[in-house]
Every structure is written in structure tokens, then in C-alpha cells.
N, CA, C and O atoms as a GROMACS GRO file, in nm:
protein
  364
    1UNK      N    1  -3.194  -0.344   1.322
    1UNK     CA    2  -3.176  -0.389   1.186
    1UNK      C    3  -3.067  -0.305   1.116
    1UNK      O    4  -2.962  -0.352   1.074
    2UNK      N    5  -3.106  -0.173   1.108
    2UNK     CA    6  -2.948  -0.106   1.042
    2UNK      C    7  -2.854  -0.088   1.135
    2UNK      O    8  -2.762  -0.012   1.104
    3UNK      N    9  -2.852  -0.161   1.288
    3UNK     CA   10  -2.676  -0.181   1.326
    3UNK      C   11  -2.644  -0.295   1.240
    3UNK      O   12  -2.548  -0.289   1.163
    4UNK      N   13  -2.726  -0.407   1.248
    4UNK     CA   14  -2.680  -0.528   1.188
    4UNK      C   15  -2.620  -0.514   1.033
    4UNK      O   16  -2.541  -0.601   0.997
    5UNK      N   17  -2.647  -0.426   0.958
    5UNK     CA   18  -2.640  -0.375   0.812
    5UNK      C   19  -2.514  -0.336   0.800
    5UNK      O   20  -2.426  -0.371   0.721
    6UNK      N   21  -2.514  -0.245   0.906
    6UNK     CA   22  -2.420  -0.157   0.914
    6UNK      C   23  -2.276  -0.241   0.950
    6UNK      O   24  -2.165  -0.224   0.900
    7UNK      N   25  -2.320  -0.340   1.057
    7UNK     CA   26  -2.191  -0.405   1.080
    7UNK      C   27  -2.151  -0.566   0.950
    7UNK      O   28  -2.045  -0.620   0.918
    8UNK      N   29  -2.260  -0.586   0.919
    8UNK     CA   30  -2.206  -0.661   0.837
    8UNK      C   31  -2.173  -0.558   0.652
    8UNK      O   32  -2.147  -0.629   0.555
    9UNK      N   33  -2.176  -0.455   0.639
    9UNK     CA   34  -2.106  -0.424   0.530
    9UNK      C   35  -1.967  -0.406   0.629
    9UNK      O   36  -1.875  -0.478   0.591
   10UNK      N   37  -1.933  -0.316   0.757
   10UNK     CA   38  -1.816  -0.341   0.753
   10UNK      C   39  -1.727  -0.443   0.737
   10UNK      O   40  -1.609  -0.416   0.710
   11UNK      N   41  -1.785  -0.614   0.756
   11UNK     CA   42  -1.726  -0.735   0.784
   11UNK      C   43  -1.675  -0.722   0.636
   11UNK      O   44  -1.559  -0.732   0.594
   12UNK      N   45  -1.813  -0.695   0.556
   12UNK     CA   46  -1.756  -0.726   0.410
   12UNK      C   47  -1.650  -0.656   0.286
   12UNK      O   48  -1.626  -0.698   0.173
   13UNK      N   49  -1.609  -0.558   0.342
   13UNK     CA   50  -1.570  -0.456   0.257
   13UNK      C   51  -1.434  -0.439   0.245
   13UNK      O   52  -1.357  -0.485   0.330
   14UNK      N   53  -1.397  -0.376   0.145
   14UNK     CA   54  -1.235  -0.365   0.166
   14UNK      C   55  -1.149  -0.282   0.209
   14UNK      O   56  -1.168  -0.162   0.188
   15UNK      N   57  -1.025  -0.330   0.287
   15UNK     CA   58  -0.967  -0.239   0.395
   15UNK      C   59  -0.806  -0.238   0.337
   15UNK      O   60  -0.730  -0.334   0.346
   16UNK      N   61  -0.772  -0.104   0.275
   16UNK     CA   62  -0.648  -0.087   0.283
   16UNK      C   63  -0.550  -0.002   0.363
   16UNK      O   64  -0.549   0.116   0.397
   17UNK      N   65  -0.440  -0.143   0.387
   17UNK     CA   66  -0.365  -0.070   0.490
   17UNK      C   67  -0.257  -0.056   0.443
   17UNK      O   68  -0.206  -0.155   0.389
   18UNK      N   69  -0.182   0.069   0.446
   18UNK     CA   70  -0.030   0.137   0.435
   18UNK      C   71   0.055   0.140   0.531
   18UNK      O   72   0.042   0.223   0.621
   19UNK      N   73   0.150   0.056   0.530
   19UNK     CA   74   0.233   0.066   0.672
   19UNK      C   75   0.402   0.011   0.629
   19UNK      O   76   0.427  -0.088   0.560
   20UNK      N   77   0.504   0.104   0.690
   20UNK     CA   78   0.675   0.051   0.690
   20UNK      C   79   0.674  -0.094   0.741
   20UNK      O   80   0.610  -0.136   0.837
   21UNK      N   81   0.755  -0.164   0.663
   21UNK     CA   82   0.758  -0.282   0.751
   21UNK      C   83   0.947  -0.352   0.731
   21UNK      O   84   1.020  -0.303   0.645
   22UNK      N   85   0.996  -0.468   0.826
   22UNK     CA   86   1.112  -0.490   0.778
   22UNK      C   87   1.092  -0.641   0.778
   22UNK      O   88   1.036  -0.722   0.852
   23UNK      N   89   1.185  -0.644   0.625
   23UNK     CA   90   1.143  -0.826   0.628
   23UNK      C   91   1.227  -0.891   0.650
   23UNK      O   92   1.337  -0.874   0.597
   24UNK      N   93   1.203  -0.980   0.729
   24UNK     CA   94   1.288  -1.082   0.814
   24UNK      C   95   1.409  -1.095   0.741
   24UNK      O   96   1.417  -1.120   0.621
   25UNK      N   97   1.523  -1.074   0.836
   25UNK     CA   98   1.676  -1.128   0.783
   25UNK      C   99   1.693  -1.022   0.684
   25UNK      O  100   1.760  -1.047   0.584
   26UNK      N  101   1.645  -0.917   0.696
   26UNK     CA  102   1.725  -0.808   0.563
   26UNK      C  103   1.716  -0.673   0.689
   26UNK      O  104   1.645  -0.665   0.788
   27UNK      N  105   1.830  -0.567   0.629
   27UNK     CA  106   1.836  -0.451   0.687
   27UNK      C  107   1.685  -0.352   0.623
   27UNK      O  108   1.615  -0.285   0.699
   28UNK      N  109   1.672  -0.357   0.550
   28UNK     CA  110   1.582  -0.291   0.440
   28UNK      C  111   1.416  -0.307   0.509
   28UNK      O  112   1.346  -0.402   0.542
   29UNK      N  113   1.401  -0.129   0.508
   29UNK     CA  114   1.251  -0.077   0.536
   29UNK      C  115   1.154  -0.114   0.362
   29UNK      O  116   1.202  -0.118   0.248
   30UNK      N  117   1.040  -0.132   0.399
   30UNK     CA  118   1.000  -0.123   0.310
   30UNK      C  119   0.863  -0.046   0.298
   30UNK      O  120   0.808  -0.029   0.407
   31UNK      N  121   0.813  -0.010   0.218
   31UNK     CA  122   0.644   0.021   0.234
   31UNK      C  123   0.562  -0.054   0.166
   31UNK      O  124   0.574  -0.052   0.043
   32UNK      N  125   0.452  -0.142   0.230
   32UNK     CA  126   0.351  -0.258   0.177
   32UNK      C  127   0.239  -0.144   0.197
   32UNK      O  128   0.226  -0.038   0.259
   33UNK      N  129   0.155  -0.234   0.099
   33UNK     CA  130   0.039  -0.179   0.060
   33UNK      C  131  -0.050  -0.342   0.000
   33UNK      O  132  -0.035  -0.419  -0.095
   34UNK      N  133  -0.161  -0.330   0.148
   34UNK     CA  134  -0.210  -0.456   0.123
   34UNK      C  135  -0.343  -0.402   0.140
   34UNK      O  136  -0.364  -0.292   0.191
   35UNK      N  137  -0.470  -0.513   0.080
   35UNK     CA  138  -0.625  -0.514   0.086
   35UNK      C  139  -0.646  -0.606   0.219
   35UNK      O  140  -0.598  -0.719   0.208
   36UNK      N  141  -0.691  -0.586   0.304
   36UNK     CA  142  -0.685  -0.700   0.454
   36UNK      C  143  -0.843  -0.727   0.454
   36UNK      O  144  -0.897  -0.799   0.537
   37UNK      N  145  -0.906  -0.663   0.358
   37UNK     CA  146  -1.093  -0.675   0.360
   37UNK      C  147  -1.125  -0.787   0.312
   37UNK      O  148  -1.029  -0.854   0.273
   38UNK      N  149  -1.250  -0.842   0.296
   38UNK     CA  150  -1.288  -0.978   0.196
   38UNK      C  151  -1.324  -0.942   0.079
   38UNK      O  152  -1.314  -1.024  -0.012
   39UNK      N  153  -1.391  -0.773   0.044
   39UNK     CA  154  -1.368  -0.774  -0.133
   39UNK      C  155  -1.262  -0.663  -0.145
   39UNK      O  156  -1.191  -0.594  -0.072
   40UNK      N  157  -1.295  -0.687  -0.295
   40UNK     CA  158  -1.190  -0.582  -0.379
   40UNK      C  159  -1.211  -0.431  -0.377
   40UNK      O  160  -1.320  -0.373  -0.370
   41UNK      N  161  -1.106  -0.384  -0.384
   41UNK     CA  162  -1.138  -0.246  -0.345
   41UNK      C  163  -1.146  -0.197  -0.531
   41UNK      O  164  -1.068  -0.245  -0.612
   42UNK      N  165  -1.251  -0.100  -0.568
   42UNK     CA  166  -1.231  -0.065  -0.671
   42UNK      C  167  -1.205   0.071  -0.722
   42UNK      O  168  -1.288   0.154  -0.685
   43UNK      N  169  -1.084   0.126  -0.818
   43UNK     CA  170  -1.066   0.223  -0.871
   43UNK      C  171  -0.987   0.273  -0.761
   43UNK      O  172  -1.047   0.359  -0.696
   44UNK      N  173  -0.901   0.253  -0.730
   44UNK     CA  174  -0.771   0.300  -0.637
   44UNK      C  175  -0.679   0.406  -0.698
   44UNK      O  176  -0.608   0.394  -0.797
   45UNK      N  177  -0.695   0.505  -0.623
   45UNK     CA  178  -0.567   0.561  -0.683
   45UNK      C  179  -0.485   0.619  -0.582
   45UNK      O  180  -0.532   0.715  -0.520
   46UNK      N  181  -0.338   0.567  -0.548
   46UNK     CA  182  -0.238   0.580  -0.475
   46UNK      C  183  -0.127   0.737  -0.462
   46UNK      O  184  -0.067   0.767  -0.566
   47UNK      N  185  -0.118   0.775  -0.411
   47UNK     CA  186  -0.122   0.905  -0.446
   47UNK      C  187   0.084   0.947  -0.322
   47UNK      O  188   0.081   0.921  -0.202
   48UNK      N  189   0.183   0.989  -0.368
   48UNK     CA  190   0.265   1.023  -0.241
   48UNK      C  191   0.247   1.185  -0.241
   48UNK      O  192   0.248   1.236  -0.353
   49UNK      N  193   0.231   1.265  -0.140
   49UNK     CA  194   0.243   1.418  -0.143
   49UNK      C  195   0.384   1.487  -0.161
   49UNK      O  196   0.401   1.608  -0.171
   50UNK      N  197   0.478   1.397  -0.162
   50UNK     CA  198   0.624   1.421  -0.194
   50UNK      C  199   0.702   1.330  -0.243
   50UNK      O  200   0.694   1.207  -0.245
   51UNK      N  201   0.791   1.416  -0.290
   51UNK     CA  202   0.893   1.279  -0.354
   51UNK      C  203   0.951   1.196  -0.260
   51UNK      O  204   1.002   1.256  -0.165
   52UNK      N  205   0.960   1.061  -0.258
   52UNK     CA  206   1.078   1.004  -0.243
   52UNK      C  207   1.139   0.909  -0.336
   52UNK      O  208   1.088   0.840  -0.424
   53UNK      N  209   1.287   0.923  -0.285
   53UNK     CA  210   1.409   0.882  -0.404
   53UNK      C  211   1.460   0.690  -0.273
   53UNK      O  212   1.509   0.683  -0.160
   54UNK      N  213   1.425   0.609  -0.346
   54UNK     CA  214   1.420   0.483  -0.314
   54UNK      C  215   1.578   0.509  -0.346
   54UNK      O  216   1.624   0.576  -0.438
   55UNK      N  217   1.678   0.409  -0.200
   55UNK     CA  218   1.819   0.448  -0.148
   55UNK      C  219   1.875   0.544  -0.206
   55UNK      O  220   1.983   0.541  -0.264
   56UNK      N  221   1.780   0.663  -0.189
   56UNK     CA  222   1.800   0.754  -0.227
   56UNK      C  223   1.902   0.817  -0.362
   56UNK      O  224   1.982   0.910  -0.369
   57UNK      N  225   1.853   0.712  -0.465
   57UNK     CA  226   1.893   0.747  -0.539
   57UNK      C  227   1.803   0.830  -0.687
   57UNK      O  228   1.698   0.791  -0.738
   58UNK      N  229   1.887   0.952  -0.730
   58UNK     CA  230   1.760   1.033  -0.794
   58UNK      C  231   1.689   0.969  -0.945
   58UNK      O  232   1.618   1.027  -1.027
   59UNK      N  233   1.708   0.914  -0.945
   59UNK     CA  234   1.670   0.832  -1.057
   59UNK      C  235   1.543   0.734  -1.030
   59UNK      O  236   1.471   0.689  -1.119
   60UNK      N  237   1.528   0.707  -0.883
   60UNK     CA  238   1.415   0.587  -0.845
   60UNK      C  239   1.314   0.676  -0.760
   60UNK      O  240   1.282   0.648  -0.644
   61UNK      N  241   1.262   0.797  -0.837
   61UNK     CA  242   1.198   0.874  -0.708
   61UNK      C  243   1.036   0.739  -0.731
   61UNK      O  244   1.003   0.669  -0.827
   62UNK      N  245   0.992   0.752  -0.631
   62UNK     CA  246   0.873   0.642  -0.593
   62UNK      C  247   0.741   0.719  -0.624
   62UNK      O  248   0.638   0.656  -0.648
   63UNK      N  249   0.743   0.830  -0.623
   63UNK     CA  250   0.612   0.916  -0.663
   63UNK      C  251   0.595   0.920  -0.790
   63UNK      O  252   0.499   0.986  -0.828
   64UNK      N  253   0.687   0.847  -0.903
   64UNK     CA  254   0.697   0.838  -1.041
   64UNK      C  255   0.674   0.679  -1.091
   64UNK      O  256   0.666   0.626  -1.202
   65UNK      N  257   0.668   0.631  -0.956
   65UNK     CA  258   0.647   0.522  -1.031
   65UNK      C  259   0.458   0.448  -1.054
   65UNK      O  260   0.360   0.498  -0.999
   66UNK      N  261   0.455   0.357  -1.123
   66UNK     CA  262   0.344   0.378  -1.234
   66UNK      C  263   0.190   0.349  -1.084
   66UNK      O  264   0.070   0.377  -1.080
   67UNK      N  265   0.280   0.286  -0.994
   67UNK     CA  266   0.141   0.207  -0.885
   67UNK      C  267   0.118   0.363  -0.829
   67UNK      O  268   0.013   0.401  -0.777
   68UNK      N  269   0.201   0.422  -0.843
   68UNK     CA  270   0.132   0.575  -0.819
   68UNK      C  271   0.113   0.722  -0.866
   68UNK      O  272   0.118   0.827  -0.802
   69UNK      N  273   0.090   0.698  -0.999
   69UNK     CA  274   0.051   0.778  -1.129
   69UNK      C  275  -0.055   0.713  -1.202
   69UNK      O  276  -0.088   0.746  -1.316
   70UNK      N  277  -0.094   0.640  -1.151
   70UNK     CA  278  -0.200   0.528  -1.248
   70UNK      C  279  -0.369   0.467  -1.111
   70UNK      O  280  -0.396   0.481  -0.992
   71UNK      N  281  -0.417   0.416  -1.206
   71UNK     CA  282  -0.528   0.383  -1.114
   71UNK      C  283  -0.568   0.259  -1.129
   71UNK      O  284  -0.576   0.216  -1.244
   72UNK      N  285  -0.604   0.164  -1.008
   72UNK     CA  286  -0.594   0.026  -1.049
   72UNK      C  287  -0.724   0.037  -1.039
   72UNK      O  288  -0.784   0.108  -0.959
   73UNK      N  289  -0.780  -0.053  -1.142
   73UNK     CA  290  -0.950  -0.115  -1.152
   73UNK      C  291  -0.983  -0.194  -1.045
   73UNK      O  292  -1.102  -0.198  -1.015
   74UNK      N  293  -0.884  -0.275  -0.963
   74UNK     CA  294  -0.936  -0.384  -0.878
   74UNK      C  295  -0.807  -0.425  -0.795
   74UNK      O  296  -0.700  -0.466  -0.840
   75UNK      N  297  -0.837  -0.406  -0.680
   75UNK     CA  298  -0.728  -0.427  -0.535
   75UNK      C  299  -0.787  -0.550  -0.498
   75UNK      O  300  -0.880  -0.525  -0.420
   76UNK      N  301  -0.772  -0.716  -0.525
   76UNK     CA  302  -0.818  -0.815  -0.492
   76UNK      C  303  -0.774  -0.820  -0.314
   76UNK      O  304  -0.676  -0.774  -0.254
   77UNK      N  305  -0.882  -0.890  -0.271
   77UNK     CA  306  -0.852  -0.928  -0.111
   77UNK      C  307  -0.703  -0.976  -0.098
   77UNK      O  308  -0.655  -1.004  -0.208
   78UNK      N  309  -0.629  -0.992  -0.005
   78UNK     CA  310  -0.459  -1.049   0.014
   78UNK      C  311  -0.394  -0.959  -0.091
   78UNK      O  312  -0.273  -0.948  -0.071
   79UNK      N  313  -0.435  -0.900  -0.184
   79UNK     CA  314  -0.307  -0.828  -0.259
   79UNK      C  315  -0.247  -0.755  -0.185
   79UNK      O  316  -0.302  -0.693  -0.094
   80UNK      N  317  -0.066  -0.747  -0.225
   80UNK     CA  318  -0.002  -0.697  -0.152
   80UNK      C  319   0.121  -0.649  -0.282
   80UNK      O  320   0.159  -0.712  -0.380
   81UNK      N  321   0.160  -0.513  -0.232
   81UNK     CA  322   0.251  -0.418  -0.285
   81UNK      C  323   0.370  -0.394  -0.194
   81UNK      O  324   0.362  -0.355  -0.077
   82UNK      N  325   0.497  -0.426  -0.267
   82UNK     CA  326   0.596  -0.362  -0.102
   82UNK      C  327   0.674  -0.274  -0.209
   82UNK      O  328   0.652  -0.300  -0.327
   83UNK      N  329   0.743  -0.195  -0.186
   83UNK     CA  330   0.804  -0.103  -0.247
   83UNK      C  331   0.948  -0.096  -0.138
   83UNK      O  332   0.945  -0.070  -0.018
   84UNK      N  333   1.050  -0.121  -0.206
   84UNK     CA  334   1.211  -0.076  -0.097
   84UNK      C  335   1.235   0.034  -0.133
   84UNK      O  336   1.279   0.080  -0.238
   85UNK      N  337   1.189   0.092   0.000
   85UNK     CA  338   1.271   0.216   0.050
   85UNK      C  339   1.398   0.264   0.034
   85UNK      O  340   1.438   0.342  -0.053
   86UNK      N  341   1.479   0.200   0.149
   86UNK     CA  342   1.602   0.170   0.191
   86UNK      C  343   1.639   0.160   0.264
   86UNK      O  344   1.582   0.204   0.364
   87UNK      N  345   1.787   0.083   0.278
   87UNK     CA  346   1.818   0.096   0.456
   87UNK      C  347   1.804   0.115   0.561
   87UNK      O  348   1.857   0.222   0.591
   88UNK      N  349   1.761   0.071   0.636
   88UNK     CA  350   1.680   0.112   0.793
   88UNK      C  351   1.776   0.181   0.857
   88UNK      O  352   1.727   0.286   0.899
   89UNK      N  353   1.858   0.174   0.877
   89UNK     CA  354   1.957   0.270   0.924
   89UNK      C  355   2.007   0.427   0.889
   89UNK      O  356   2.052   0.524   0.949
   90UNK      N  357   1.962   0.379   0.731
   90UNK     CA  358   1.978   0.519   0.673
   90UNK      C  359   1.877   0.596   0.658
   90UNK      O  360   1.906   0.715   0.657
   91UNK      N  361   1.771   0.572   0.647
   91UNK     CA  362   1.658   0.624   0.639
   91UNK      C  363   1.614   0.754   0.750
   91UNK      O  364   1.503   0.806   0.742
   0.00000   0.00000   0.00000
């Protein structure tokens, strides 16, 4: 009985995944940030341990920006965040 518990909260719960990705037909890395679970994840807070400066320019550092200085109330299932990096080449 509590494997069965156990495996159906995992079925149900929410799973966020952080991963580089490149989108079709562009040079450009990006970083997504999606919920892949069936509920919402609640009270998120996104956090980078260092700066980075998006095509590296100093003005767009990404650790300043608000999806990660702030805390979201609710990460709905399929939500998805991409943030451009830059250039795959340059990177």
C-alpha cells in the first residue's frame, strides 16, 4: 500500500527541469526552464550562483533579472521559460 502511495504521488507531482537547449534554425543556446509534472509547482524560487551577462553583454547580467530575484506563486504544468544566452559558438 505505501509503494502504491508512494508511486502515485510521484506520477502526480511537479517536476522541474533546467536544461541548455538550441532552437531549431537559430545559432543561439538558450536556457529553458519548464514544469514536465501534472501539477503546479508552488513558491519557486530560481536562484543563479553567478553572474551571467546574456551575449555577454554587461548590462543583461541574467542573475538580475526579475524570474530570478523574485518568487513565483505557481509554476503551472507545460510552463516554460527560455532565457538567450548567446551564441553557441561563442559561449
Amino acid at each position: 500500500v505505501q509503494m502504491i502511495k508512494e508511486q502515485t504521488e510521484a506520477m502526480s507531482r511537479p517536476y522541474l527541469i533546467v536544461q541548455p537547449v538550441v532552437r531549431p534554425h537559430t545559432p543561439f543556446l538558450y536556457l529553458k526552464i519548464y514544469n514536465s509534472g501534472k501539477t503546479p509547482a508552488l513558491n519557486v524560487k530560481l536562484e543563479l550562483d553567478k553572474d551571467f551577462y546574456q551575449f555577454d553583454e554587461p548590462d543583461k547580467n541574467l542573475k538580475a533579472a526579475s524570474a530570478f530575484s523574485s518568487t513565483f506563486d505557481s509554476f503551472a504544468p507545460n510552463q516554460e521559460l527560455f532565457f538567450a544566452l548567446g551564441q553557441g559558438w561563442f559561449i
